[in-house]
ChimeraX commands (.cxc) that place a marker at each C-alpha (Angstrom):
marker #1 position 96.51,113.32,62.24 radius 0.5
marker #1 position 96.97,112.89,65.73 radius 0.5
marker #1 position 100.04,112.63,67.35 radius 0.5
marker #1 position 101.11,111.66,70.86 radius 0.5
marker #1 position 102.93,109.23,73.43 radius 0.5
marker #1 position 101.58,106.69,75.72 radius 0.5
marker #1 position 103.71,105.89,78.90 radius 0.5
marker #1 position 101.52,102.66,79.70 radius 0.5
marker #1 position 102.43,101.52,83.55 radius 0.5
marker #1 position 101.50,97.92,85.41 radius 0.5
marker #1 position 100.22,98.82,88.72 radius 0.5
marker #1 position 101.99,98.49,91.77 radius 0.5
marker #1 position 102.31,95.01,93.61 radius 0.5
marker #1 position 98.89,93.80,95.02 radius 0.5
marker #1 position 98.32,91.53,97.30 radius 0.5
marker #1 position 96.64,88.86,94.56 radius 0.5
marker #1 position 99.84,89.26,92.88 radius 0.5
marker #1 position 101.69,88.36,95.82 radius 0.5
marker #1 position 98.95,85.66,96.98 radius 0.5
marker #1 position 99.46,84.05,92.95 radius 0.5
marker #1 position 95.26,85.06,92.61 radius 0.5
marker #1 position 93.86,85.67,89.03 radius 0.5
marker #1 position 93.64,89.29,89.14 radius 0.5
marker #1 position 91.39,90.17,86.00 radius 0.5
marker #1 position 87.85,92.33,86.75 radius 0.5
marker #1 position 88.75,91.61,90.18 radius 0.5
marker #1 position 90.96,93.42,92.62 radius 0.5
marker #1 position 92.91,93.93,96.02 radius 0.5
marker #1 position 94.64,96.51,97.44 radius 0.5
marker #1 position 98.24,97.74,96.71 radius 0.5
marker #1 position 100.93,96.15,99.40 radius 0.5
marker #1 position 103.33,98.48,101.03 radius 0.5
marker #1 position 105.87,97.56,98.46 radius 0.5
marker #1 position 103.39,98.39,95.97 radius 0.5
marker #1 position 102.18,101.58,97.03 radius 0.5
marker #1 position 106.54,102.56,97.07 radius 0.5
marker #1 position 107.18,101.18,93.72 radius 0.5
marker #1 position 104.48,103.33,92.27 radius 0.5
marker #1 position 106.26,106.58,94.22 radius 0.5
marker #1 position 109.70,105.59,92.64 radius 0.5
marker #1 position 107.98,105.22,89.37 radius 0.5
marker #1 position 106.73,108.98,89.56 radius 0.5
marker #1 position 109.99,109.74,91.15 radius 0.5
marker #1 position 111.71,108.34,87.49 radius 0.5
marker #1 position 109.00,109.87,85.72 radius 0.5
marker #1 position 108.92,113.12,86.95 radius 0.5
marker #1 position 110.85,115.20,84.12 radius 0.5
marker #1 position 108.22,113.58,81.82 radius 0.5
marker #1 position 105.76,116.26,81.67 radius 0.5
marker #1 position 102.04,114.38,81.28 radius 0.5
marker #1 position 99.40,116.52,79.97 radius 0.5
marker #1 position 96.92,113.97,81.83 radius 0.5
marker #1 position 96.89,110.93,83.81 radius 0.5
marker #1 position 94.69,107.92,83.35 radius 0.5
marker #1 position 93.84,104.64,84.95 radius 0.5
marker #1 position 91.60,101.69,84.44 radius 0.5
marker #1 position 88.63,102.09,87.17 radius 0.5
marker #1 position 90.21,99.27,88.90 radius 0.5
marker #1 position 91.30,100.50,92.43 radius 0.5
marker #1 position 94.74,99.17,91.91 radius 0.5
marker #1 position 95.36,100.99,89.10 radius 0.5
marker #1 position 94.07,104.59,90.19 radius 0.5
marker #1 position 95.65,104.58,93.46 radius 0.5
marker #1 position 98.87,103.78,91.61 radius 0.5
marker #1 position 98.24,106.65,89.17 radius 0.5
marker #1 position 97.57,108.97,91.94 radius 0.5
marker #1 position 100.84,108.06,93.43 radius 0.5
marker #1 position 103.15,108.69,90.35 radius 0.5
marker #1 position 101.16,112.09,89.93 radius 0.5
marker #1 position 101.87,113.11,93.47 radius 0.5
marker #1 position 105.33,113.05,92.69 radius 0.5
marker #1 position 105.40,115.04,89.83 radius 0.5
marker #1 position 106.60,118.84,89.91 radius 0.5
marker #1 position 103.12,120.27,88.74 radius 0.5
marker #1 position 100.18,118.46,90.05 radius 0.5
marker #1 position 97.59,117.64,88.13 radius 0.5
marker #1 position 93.66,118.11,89.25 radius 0.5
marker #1 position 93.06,114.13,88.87 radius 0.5
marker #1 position 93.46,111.26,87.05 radius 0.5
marker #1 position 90.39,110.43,84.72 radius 0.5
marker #1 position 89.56,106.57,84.74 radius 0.5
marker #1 position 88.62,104.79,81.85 radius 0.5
marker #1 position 87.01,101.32,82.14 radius 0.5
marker #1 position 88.86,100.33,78.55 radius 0.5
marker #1 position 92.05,99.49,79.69 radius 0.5
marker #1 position 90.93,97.14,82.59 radius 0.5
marker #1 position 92.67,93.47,82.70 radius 0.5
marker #1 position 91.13,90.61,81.00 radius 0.5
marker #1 position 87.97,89.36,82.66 radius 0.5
marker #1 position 88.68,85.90,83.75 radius 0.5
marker #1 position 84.67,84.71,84.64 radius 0.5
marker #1 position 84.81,81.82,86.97 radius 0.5
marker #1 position 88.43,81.81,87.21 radius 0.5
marker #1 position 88.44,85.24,88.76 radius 0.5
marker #1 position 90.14,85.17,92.11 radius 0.5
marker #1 position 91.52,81.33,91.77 radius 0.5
marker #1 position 94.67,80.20,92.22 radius 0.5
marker #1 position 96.72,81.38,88.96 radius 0.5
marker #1 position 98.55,78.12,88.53 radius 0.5
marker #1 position 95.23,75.78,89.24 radius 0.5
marker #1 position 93.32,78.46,86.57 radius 0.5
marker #1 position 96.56,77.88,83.69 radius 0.5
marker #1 position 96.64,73.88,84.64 radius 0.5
marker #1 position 92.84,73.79,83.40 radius 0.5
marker #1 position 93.05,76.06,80.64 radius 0.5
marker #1 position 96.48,74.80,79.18 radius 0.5
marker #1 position 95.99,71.09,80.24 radius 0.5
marker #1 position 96.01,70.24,76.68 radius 0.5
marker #1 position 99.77,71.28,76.93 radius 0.5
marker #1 position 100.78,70.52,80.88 radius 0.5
marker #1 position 101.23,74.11,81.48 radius 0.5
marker #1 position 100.78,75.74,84.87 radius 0.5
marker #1 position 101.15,79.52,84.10 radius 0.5
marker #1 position 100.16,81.61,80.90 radius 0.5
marker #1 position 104.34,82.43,80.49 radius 0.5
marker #1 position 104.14,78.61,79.63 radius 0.5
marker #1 position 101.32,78.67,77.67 radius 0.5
marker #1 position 102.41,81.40,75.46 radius 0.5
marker #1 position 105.05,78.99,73.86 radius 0.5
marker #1 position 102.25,77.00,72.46 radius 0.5
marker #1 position 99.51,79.51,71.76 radius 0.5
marker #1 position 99.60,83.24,70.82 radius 0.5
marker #1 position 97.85,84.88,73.50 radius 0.5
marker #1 position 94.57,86.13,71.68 radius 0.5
marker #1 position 94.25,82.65,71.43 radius 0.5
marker #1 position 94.61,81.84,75.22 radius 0.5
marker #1 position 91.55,84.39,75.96 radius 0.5
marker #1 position 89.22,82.56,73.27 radius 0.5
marker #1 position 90.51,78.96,75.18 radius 0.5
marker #1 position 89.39,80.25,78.96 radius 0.5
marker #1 position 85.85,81.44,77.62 radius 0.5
marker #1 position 85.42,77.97,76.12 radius 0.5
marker #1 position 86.36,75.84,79.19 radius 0.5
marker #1 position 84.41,78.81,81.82 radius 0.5
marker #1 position 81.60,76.81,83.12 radius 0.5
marker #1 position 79.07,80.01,82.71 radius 0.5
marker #1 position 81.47,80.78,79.50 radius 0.5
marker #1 position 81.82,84.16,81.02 radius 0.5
marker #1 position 85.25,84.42,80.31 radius 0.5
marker #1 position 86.04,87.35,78.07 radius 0.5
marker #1 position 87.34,86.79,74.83 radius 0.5
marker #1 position 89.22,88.11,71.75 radius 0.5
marker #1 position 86.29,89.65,70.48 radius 0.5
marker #1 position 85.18,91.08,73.47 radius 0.5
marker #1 position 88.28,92.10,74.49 radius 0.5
marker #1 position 88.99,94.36,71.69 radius 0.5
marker #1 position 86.25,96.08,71.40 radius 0.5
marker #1 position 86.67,97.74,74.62 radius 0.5
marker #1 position 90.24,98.25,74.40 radius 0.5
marker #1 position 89.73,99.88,70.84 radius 0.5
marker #1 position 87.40,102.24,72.15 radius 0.5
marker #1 position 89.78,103.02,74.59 radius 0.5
marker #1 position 92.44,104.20,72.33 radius 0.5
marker #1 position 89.57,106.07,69.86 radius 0.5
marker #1 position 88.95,108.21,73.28 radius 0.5
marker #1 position 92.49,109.03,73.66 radius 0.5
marker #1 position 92.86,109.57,69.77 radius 0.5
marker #1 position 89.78,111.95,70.35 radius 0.5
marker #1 position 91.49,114.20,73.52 radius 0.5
marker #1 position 95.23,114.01,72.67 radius 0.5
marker #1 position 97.76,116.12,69.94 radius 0.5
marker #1 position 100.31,117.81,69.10 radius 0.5
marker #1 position 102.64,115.43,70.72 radius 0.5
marker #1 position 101.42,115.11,74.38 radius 0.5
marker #1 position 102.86,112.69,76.38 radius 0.5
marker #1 position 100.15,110.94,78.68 radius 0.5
marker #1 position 100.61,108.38,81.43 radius 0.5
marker #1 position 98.19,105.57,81.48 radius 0.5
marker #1 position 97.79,102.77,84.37 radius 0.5
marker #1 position 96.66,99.20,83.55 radius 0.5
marker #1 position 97.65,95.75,84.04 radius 0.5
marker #1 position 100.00,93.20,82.83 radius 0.5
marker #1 position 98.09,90.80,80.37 radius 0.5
marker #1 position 95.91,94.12,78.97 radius 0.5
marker #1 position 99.68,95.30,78.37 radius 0.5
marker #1 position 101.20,91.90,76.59 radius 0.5
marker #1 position 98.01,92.06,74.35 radius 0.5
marker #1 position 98.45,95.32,73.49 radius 0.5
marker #1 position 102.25,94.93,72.19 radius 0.5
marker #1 position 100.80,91.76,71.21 radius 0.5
marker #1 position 98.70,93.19,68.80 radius 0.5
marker #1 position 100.58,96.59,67.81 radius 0.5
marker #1 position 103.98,94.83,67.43 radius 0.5
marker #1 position 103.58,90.95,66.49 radius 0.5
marker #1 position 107.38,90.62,66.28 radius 0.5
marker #1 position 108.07,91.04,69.67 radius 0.5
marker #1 position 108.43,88.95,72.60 radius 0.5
marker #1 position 106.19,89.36,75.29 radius 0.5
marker #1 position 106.41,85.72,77.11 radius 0.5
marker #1 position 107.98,87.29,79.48 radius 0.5
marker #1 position 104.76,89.77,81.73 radius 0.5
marker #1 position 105.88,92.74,82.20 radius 0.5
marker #1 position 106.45,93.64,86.13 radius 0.5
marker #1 position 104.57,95.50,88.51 radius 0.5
marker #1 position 105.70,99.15,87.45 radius 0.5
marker #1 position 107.55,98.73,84.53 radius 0.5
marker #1 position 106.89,101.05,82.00 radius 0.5
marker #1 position 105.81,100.67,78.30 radius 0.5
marker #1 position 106.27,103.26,75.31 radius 0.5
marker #1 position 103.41,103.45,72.82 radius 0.5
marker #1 position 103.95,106.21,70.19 radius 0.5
marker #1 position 100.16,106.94,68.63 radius 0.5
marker #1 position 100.49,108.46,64.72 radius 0.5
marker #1 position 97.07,108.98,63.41 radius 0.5
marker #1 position 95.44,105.37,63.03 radius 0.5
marker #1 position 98.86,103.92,63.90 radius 0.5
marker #1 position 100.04,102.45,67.00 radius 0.5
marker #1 position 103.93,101.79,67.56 radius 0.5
marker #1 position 105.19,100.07,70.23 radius 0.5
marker #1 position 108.83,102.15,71.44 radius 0.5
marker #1 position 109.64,99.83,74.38 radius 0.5
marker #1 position 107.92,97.20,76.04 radius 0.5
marker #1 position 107.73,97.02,80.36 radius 0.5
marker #1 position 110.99,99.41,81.47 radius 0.5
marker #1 position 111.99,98.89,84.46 radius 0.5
marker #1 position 112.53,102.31,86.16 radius 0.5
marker #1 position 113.13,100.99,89.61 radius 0.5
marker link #1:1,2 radius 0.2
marker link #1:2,3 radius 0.2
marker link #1:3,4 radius 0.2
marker link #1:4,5 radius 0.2
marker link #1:5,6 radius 0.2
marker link #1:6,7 radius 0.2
marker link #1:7,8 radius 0.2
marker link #1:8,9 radius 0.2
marker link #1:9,10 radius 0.2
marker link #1:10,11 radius 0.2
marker link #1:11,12 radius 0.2
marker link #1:12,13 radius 0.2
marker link #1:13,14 radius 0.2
marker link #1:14,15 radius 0.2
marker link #1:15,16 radius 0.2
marker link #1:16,17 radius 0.2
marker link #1:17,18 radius 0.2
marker link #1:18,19 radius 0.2
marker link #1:19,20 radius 0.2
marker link #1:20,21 radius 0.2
marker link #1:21,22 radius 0.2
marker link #1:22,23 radius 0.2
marker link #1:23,24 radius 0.2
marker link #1:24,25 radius 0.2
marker link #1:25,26 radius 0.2
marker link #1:26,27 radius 0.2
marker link #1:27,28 radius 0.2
marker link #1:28,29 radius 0.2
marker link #1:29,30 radius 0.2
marker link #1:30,31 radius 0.2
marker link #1:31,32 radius 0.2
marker link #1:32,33 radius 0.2
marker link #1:33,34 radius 0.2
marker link #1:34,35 radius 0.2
marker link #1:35,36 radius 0.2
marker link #1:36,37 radius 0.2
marker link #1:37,38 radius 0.2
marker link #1:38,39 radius 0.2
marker link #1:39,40 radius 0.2
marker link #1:40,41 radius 0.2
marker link #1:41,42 radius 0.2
marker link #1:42,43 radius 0.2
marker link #1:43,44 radius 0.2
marker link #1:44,45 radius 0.2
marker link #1:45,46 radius 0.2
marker link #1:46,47 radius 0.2
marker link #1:47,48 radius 0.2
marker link #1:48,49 radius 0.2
marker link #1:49,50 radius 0.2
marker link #1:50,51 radius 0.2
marker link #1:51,52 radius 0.2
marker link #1:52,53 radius 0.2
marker link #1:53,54 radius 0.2
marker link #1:54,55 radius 0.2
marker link #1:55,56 radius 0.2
marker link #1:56,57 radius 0.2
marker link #1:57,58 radius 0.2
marker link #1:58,59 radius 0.2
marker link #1:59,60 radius 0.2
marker link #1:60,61 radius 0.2
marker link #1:61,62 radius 0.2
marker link #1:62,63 radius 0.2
marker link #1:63,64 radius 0.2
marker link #1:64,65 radius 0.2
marker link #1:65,66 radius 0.2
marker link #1:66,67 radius 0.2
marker link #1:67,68 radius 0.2
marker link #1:68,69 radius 0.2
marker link #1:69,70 radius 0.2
marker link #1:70,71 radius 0.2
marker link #1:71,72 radius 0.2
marker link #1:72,73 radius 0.2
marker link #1:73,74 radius 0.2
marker link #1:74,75 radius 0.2
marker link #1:75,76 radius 0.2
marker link #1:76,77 radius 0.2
marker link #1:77,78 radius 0.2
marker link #1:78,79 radius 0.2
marker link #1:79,80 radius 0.2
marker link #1:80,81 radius 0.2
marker link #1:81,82 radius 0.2
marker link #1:82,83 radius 0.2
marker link #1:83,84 radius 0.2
marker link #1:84,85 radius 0.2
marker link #1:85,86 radius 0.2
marker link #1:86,87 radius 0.2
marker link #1:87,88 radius 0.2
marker link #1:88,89 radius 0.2
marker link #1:89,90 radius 0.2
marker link #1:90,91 radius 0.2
marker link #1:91,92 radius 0.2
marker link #1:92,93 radius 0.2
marker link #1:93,94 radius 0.2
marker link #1:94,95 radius 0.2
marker link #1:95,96 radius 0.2
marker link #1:96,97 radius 0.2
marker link #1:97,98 radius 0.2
marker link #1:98,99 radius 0.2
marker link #1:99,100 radius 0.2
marker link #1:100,101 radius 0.2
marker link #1:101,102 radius 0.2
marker link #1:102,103 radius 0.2
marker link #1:103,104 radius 0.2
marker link #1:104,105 radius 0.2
marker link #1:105,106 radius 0.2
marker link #1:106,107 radius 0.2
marker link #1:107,108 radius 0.2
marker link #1:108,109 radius 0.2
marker link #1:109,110 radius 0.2
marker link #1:110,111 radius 0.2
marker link #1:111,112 radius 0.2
marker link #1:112,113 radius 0.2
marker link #1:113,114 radius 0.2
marker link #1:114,115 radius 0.2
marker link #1:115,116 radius 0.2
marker link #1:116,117 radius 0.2
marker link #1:117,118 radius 0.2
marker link #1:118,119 radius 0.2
marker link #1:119,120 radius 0.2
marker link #1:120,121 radius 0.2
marker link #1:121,122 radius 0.2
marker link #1:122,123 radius 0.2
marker link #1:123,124 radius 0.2
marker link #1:124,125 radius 0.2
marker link #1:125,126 radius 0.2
marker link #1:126,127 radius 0.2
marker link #1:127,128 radius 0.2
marker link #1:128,129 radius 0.2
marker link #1:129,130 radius 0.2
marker link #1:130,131 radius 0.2
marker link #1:131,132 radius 0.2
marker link #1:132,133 radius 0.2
marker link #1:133,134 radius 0.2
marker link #1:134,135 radius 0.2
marker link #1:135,136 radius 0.2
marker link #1:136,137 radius 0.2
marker link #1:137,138 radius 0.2
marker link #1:138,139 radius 0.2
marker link #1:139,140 radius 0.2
marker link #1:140,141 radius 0.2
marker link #1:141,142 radius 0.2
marker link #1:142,143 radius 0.2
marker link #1:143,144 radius 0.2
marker link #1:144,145 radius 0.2
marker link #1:145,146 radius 0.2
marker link #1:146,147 radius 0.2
marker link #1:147,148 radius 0.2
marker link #1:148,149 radius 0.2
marker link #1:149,150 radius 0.2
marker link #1:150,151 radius 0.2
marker link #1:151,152 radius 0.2
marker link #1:152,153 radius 0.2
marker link #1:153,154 radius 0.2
marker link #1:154,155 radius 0.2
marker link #1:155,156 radius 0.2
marker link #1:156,157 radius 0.2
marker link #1:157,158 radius 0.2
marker link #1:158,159 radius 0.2
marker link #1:159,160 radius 0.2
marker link #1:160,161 radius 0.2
marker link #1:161,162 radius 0.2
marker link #1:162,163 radius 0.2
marker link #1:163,164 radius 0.2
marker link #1:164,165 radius 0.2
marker link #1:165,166 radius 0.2
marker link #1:166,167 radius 0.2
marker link #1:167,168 radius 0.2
marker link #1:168,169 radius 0.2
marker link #1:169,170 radius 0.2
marker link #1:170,171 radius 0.2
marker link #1:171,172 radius 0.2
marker link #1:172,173 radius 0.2
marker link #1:173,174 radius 0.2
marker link #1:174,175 radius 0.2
marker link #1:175,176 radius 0.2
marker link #1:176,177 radius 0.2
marker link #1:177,178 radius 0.2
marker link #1:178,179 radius 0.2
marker link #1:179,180 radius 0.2
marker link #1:180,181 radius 0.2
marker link #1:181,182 radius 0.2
marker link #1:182,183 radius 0.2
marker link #1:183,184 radius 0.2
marker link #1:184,185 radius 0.2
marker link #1:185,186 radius 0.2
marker link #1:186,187 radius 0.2
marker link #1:187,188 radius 0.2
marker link #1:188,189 radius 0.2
marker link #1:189,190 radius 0.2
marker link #1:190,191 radius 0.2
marker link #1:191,192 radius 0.2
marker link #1:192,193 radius 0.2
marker link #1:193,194 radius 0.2
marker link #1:194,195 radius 0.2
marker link #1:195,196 radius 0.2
marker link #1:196,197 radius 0.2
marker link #1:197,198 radius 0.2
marker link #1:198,199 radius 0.2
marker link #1:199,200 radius 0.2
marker link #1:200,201 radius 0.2
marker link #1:201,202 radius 0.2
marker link #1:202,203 radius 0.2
marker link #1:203,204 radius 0.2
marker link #1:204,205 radius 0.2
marker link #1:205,206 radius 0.2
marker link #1:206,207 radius 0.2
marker link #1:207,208 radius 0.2
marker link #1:208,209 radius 0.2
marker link #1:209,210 radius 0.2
marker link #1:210,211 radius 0.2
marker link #1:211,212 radius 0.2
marker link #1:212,213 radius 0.2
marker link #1:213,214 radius 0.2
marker link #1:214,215 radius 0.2
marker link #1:215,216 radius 0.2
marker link #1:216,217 radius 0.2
view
């Protein structure tokens, strides 16, 4: 039975976050304050020894892995993407204005963000909602969504023992689903912010959520 840690980080501050753009398959470039919040995040991290570092292939996400690796006391060669943990694929709404995309989607419920939305509808449900109302119904859903993220974990399941800790990069709805999913209980209305830093412990086939988005800095 496998056993190790997952130190799941947001990504640094982009400019889409900044700009209040759906950020799913999508991406910009971290700001200056990004790119420094990801450095103070390695600089908190850096007694945690990693036995690997991983991003999603989104830009965002491996330049902010790089940047908590280069502040760790032994380098590692480089951080290994994997496509898995990406954000939610938002279809036509990629790119639009994030309160414009929630007003449409949660209009049902005169909601203009998903931290509204969430009050009504657990957020599985909120992915299933978008693909329905996507014009090209593009929009990725529950389904869909899982079955990359699960293959995601049965990769890391396959590479990682004896209680390794490994650092993992992704984004904030991919990491409210995941405690979503892992640890019902919990409440995740609140995103979690641009470097905070979520525990998973992995135990053979189960996944337990330790802490949800730390804030290190």
């Amino acid at each position: 039975m496998s056993q190790f840690s997952i130190y799941l980080v947001r990504h640094g501050q982009t400019y889409f976050n900044v700009f209040n753009r759906m950020q799913g398959w999508s991406d910009s470039p971290l700001t200056e304050r990004g790119q420094a919040m990801a450095t103070q995040v390695g600089q908190a991290l850096a007694p945690v020894n990693f036995a690997h570092y991983y991003a999603s292939d989104s830009k965002r996400a491996i330049d902010t892995a790089n940047l908590i690796m280069a502040a760790a006391p032994t380098k590692q060669p480089t951080v290994t993407t994997l496509a898995n943990f990406r954000e939610v694929f938002y279809g036509y709404f990629e790119g639009d204005d994030s309160s414009r995309t929630w007003s449409l989607v949660g209009k049902d419920y005169g909601v203009t963000s998903l931290h509204e939305l969430l009050a009504y509808l657990p957020i599985d449900k909120t992915r299933d909602l978008m693909r329905t109302i996507d014009p090209f119904h593009e929009a990725e859903d529950e389904a869909r969504y899982w079955a990359r993220v699960n293959q995601g974990f049965d990769y890391l399941k396959a590479h990682h023992d004896h209680h390794e800790k490994i650092l993992l990069v992704s984004h904030g709805t991919t990491i409210r689903s995941i405690v979503a999913h892992f640890a019902p209980d919990m409440d995740i209305t609140t995103g979690p912010k641009n470097g905070s830093v979520t525990r998973l412990d992995v135990e053979g086939d189960q996944i337990h959520v330790v802490n949800y988005a730390e804030d290190l800095i």
